[in-house]
Backbone bond lengths (Angstrom), bond angles and torsions (degrees), N, CA, C in turn:
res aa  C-N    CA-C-N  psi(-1)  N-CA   C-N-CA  omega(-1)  CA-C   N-CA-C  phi
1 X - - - 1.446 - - 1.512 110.10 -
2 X 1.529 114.70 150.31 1.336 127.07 -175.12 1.367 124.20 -130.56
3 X 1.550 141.34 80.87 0.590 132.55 -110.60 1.815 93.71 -136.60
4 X 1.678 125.39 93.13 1.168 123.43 -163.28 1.754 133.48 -75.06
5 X 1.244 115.58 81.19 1.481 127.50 -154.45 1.497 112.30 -102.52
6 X 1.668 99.09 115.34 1.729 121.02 169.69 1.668 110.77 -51.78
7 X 1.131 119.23 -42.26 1.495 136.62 -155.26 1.398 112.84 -142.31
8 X 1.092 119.07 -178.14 1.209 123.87 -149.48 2.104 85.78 -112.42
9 X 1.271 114.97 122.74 1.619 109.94 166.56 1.490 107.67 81.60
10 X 1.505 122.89 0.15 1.450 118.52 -161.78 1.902 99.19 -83.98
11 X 1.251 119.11 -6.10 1.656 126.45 158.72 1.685 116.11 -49.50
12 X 1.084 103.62 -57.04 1.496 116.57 169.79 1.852 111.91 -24.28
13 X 1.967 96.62 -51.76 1.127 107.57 -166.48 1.955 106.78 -70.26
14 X 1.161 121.14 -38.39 1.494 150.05 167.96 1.372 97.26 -32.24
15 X 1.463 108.97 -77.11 1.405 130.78 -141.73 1.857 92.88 -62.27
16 X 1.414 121.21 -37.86 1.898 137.52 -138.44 1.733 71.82 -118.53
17 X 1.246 156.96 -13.95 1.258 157.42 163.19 1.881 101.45 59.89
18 X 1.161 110.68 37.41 1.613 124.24 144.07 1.148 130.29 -80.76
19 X 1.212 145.68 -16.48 1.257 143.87 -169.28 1.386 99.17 -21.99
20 X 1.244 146.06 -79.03 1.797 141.46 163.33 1.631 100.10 0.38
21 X 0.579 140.64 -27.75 1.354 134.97 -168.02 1.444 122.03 -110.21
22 X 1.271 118.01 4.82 1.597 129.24 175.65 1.676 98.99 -130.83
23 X 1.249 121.70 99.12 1.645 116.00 170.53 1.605 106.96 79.93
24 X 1.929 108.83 163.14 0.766 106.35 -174.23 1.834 120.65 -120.78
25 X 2.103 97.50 28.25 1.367 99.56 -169.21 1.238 120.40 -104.33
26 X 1.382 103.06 30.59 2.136 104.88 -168.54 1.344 85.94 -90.30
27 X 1.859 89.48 162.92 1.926 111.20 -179.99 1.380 84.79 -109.77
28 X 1.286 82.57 -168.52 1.538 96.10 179.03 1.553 115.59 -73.37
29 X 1.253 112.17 -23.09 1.560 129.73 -171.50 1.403 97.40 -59.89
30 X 1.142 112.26 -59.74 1.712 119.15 -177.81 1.287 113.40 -45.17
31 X 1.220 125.81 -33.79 1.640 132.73 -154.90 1.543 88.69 -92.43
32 X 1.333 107.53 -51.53 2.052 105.07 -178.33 1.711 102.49 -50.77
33 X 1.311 97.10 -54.04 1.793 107.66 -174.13 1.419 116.62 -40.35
34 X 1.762 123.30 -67.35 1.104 137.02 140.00 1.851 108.43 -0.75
35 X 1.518 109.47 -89.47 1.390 113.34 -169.29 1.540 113.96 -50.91
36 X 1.186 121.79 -33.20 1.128 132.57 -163.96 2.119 96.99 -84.92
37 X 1.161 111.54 -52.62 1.738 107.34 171.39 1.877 104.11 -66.51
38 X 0.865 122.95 -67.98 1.698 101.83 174.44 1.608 127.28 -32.99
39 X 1.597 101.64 -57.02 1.562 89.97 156.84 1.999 140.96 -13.21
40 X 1.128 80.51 -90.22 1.522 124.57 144.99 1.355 87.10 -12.58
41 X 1.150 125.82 -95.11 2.045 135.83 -131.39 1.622 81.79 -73.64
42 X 1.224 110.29 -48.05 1.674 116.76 -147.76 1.700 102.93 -75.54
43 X 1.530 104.29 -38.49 1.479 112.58 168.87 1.620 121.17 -42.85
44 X 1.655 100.07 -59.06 1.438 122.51 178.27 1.612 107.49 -47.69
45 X 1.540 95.32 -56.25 1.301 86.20 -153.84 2.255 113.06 -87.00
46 X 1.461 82.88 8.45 1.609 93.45 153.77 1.514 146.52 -114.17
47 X 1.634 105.07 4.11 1.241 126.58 167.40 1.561 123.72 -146.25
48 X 1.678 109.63 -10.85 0.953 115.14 163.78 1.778 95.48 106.30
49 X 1.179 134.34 -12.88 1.242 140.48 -150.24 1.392 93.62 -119.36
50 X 1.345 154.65 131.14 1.052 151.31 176.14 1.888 111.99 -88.95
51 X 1.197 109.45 -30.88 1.584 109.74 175.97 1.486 122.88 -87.87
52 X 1.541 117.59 158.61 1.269 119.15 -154.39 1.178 99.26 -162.48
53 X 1.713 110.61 -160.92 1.555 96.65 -175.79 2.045 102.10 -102.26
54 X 0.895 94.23 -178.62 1.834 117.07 -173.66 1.870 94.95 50.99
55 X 1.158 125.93 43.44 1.561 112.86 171.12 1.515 87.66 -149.33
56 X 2.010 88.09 151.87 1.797 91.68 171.04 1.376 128.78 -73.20
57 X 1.204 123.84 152.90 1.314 122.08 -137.81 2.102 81.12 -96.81
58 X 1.637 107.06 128.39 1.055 129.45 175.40 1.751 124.36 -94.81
59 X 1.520 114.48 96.73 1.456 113.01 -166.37 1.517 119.98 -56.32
60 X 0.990 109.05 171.20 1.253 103.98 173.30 1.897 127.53 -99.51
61 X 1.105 122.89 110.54 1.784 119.06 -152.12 1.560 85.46 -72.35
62 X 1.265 97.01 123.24 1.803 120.45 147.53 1.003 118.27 -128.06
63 X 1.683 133.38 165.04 1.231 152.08 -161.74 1.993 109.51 -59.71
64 X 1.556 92.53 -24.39 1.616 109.73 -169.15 1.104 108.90 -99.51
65 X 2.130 123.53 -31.99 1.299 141.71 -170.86 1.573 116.19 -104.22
66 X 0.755 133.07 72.54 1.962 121.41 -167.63 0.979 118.44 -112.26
67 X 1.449 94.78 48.23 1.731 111.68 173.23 1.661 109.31 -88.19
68 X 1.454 108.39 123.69 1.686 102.66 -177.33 1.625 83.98 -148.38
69 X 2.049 71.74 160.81 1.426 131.24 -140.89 2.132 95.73 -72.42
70 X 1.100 163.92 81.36 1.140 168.96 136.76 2.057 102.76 -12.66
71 X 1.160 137.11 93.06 1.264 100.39 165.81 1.465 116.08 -119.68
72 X 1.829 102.14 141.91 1.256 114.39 -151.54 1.603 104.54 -177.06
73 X 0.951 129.46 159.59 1.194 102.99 -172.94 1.544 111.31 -142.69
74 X 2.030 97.52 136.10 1.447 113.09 22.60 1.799 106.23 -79.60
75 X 1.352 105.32 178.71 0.956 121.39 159.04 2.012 128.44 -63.34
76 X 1.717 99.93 119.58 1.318 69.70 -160.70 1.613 89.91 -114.42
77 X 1.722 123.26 -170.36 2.087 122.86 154.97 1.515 93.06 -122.80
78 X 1.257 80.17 142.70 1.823 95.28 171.19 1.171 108.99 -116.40
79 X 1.411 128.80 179.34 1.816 128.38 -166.91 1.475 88.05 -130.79
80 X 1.149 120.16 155.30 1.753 136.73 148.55 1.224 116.02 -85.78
81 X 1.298 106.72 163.02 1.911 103.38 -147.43 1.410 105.59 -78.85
82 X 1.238 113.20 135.61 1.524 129.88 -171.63 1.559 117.33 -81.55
83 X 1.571 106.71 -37.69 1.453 123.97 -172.69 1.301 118.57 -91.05
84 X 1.151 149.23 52.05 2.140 154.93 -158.61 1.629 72.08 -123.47
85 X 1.497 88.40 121.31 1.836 104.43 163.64 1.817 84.75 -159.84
86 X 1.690 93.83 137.18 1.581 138.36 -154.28 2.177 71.47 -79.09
87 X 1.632 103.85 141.12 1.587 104.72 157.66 1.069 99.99 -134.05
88 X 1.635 140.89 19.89 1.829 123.61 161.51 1.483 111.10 -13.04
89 X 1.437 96.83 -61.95 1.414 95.77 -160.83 1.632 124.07 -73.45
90 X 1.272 101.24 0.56 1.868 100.09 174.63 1.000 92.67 -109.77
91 X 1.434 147.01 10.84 1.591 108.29 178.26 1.385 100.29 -106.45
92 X 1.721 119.19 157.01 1.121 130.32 -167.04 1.609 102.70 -82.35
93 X 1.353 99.84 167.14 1.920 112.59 172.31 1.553 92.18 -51.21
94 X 1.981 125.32 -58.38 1.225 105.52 -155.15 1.423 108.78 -72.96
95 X 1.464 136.93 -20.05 1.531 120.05 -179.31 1.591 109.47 -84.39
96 X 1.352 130.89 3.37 1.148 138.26 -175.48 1.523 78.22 -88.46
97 X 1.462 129.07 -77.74 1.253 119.55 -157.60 1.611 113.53 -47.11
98 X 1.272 135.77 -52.72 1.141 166.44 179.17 1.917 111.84 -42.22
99 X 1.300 104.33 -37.40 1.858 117.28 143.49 1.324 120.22 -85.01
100 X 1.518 134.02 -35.68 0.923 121.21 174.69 1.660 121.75 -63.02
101 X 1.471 106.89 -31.32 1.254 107.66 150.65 1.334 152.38 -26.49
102 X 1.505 81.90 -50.99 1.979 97.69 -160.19 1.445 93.81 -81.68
103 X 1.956 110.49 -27.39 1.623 93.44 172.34 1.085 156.15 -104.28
104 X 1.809 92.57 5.21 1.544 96.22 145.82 0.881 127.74 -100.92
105 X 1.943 127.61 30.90 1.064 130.33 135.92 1.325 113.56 -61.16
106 X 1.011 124.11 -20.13 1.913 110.64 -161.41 1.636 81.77 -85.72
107 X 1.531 103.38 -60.03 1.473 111.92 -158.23 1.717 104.07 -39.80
108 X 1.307 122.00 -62.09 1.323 120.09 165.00 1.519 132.79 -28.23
109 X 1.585 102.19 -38.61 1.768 109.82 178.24 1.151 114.59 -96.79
110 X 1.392 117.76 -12.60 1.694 125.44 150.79 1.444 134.29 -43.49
111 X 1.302 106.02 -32.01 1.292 122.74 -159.44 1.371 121.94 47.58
112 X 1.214 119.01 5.36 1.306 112.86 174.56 1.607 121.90 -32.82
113 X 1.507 113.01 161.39 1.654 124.22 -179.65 1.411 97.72 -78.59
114 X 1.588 119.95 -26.71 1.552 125.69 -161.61 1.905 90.49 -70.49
115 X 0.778 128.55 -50.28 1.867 118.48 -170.42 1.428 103.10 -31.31
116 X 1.659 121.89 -46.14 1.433 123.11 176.35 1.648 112.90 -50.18
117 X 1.096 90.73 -47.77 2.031 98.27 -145.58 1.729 90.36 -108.66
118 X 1.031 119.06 27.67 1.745 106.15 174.08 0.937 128.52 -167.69
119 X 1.204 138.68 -179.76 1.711 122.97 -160.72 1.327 108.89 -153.51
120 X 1.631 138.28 122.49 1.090 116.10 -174.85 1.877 120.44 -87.52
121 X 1.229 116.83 165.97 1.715 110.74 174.14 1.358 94.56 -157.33
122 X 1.234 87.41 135.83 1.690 104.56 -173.54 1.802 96.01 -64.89
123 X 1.612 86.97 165.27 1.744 105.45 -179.49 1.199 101.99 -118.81
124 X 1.583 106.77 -106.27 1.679 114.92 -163.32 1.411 97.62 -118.66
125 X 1.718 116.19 149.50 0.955 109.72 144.71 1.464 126.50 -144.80
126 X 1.496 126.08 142.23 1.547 117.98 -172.07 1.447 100.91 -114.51
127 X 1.623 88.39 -172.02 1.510 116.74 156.06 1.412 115.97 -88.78
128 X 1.640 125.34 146.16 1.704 97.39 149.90 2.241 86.10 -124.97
129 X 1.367 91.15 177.68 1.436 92.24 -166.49 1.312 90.84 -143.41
130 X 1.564 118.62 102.19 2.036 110.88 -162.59 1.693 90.95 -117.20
131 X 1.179 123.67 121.99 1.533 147.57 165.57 1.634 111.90 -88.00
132 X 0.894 116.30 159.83 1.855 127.47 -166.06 1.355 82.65 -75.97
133 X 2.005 90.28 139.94 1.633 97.89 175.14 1.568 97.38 119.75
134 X 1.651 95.26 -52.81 1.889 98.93 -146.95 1.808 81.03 -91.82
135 X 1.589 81.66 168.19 1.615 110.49 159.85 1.103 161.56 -178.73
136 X 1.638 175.03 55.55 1.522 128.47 -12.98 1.554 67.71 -142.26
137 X 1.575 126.65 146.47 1.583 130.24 -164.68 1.682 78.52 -105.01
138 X 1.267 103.94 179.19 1.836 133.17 -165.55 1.842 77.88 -76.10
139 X 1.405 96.84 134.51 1.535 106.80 170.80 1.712 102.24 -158.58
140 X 1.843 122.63 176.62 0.768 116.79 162.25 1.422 99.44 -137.32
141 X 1.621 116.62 172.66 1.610 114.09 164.11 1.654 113.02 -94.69
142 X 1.473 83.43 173.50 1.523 131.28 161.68 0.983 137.14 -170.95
143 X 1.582 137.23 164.49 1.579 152.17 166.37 0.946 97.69 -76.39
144 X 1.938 86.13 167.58 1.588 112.20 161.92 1.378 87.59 -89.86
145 X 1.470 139.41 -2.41 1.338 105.05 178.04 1.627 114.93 -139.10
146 X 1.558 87.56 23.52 2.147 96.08 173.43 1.423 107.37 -169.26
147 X 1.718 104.80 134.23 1.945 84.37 179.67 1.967 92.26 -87.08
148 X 1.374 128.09 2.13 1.328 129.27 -173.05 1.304 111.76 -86.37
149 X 1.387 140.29 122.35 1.380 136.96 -169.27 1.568 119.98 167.21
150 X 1.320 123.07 171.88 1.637 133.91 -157.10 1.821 74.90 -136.89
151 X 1.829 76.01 121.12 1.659 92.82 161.39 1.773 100.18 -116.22
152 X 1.222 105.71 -175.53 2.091 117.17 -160.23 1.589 83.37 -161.13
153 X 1.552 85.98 141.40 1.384 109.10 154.38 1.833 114.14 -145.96
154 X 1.225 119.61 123.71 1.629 133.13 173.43 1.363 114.46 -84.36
155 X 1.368 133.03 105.62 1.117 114.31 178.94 1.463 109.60 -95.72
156 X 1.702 111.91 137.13 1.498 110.45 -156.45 1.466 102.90 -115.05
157 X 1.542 117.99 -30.39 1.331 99.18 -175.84 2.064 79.96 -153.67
158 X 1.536 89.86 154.95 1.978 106.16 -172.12 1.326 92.24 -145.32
159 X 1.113 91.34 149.41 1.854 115.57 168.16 1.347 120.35 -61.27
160 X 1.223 114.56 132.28 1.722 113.39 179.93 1.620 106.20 -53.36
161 X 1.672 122.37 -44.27 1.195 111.39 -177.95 1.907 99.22 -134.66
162 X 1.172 136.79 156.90 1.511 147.02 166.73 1.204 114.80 -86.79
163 X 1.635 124.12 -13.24 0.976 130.08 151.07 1.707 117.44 103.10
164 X 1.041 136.41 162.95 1.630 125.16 178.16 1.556 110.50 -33.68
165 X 1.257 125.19 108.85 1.274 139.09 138.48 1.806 137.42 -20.21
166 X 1.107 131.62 84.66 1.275 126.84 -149.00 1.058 127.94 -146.52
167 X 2.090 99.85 44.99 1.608 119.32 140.61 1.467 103.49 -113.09
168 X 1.511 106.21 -64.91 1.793 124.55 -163.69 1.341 85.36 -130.91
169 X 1.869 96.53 125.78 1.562 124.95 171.32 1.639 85.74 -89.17
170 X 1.414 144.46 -38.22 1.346 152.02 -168.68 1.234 78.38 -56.66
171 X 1.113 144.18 -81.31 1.803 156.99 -95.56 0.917 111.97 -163.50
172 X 1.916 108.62 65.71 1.574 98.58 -167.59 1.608 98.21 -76.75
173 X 1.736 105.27 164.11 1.780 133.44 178.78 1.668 113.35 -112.63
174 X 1.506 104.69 -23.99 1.767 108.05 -165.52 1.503 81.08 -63.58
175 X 1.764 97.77 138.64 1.626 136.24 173.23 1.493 107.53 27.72
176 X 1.208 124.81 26.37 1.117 133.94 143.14 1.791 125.24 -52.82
177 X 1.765 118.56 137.67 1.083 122.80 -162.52 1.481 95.62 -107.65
178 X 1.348 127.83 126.51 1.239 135.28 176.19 1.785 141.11 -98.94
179 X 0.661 145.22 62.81 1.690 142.40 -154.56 1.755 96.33 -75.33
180 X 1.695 122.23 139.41 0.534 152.83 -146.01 1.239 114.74 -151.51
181 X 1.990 106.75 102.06 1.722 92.02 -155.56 1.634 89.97 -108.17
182 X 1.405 115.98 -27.55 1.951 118.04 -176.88 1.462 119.16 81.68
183 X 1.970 106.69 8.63 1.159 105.13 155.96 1.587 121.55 -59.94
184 X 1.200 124.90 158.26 1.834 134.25 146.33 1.487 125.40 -72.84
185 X 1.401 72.87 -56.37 1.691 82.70 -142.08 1.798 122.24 -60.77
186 X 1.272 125.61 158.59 1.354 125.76 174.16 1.317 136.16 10.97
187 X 1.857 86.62 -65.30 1.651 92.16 -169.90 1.508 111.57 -124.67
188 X 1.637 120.28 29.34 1.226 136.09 175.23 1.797 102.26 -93.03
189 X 1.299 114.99 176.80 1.692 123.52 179.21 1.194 89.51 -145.54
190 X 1.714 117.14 106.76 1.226 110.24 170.37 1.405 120.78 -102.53
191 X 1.120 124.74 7.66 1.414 128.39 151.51 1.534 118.14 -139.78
192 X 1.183 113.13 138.09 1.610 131.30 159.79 1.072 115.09 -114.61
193 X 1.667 107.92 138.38 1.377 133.70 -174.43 1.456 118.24 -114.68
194 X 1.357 132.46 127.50 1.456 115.95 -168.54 0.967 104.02 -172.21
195 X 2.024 116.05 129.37 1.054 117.47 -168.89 1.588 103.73 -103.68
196 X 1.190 126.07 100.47 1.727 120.77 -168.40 1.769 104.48 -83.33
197 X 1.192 94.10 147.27 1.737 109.15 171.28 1.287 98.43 -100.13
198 X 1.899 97.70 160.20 1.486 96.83 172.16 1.212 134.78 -69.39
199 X 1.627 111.48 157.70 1.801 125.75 -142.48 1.090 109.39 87.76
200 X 1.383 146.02 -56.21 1.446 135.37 -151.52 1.605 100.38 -70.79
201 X 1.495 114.01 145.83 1.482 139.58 -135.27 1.566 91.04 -172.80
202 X 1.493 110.10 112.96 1.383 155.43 -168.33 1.474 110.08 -110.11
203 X 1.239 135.33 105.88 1.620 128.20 155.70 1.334 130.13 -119.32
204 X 1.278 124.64 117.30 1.663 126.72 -144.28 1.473 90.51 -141.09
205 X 1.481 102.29 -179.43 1.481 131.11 -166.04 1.579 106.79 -95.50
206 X 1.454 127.69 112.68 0.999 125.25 159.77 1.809 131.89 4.64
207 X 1.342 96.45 -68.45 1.399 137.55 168.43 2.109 111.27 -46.44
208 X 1.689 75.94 -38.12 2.168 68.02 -164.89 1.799 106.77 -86.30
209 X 1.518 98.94 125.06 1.260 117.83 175.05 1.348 118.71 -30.84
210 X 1.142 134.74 133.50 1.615 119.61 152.28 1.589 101.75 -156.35
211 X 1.764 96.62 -154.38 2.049 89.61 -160.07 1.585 79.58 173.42
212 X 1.670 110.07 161.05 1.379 128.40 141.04 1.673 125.96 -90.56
213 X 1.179 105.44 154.37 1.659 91.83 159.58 1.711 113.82 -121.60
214 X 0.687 139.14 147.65 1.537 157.21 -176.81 1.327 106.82 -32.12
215 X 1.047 110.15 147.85 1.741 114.54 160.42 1.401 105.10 -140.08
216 X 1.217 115.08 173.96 1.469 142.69 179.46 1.864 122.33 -147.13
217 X 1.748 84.52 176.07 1.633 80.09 -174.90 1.717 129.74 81.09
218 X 1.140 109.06 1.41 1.386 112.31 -168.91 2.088 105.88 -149.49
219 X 1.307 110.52 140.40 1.539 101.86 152.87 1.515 113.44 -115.16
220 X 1.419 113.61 61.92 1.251 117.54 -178.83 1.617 100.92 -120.18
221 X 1.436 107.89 135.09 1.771 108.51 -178.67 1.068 94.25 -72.76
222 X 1.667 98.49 163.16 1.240 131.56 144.43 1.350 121.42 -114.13
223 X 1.447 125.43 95.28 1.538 144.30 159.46 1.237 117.10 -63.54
224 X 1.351 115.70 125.76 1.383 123.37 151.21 1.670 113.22 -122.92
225 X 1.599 112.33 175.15 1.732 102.88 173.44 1.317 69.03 -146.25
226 X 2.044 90.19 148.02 1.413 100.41 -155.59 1.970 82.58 -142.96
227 X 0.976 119.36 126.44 1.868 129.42 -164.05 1.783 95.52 -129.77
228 X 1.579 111.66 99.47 1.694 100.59 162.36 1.370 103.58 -69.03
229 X 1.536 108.65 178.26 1.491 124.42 154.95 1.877 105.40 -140.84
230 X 1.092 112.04 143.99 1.303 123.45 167.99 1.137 114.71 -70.07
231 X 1.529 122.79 169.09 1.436 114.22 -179.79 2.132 91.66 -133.04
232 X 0.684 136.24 73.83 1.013 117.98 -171.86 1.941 127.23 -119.64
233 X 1.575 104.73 166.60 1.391 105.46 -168.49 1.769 112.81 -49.22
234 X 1.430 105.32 137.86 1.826 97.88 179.61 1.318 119.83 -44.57
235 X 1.554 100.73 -40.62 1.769 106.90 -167.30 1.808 103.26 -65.13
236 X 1.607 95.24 -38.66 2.185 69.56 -177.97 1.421 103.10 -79.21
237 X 0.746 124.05 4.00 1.619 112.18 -175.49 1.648 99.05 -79.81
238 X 1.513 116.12 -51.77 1.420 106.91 157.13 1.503 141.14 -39.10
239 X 1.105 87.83 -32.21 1.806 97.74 -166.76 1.538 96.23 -99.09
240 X 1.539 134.48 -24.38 1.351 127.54 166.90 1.718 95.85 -64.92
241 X 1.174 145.09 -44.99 1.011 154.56 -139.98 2.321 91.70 -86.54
């Protein structure tokens, strides 16, 4: 579930279908919105099924289905990306070298203690291919053989437009790429938002959160190629070897 919030707790107001009763800046949209999320709660929580009649019909998320519920209005479901296919095997020695590069460039401008004591080796790398509708939720990586590592993403081809905007026209989110650091405080940035054109090439920490958000309006992909690398101790790198 996705659940689009001005303020902090203003769902509460949705769910109890008062909104009239907190302030005096709702449209009419809000008041449908409202009726339409109480539904919903009150449905669920009397048959277990959240859909009913006069509301859009809300799927059910499984491991196979990951279509979820957007509410906003109208109310829309979006899909998670359908198209991630593995390309190890097409890329050449020289574009293998050519990432391996860029990450022990970072590793180098890191300064990390790890440049001493570790060695990187590439992992996996795919395609994903995200169409309006779809969208990749806040995740992080890992191996089967390190949760420590530099993931990449290339963005190769973007949509002429992402289409009407429909939280913040200020701050647009459609197919926007997000990093997600979960600092607070003052003088930290705990999230970045950024819509990259093609060429732009990203290299981050295993560890750091990120996600897409949806777009619409268009049947034009959005491609990226996305190459982890491991970070791991010298000695297994020997002994894998």
């Amino acid at each position: 579930m996705i659940v689009c919030c001005f303020y902090y707790c203003i769902v509460v107001k949705f769910v109890f279908n008062n909104v009239g009763n907190f302030g005096p800046d709702w449209e009419p949209k809000d008041y449908e919105l409202a009726k339409s999320i109480s539904k919903y709660w009150t449905n669920f929580a009397k048959s277990g099924d959240p859909n009913g009649i006069d509301i859009v019909n809300w799927p059910r998320f499984t491991n196979g289905n990951k279509e979820t519920q957007i509410f906003d209005s109208p109310i829309k479901t979006v899909n998670g990306i359908k198209k991630e296919k593995l390309v190890n095997h097409l890329l050449r020695d020289e574009i293998k070298g050519t990432f391996m590069m860029c990450f022990q460039e970072y590793m180098n401008r890191s300064g990390s203690v790890l440049v001493k004591t570790h060695q990187l080796s590439l992992d996996n790398a795919w395609i994903n291919d995200m169409y309006a509708t779809e969208y990749n939720p806040a995740h992080f990586h890992a191996s089967k053989n390190s949760l420590v590592g530099l993931s990449s993403v290339l963005f190769m081809k973007t949509p002429d437009s992402y289409g009407e905007e429909i939280t913040n026209h200020h701050e647009p989110a459609n197919g926007h790429l997000e990093f997600i650091g979960g600092a607070q405080h003052s003088l930290s940035m705990s999230q970045i938002r950024l819509s990259p054109k093609v060429g732009d090439f990203f290299v981050f920490p295993y560890t750091l959160v990120h996600g897409v958000y949806p777009f619409y309006g268009t049947d034009q992909v959005r491609r990226t190629l996305s190459y982890n690398c491991d970070i791991l101790p010298k000695v297994l790198v020997k002994e894998a070897k």
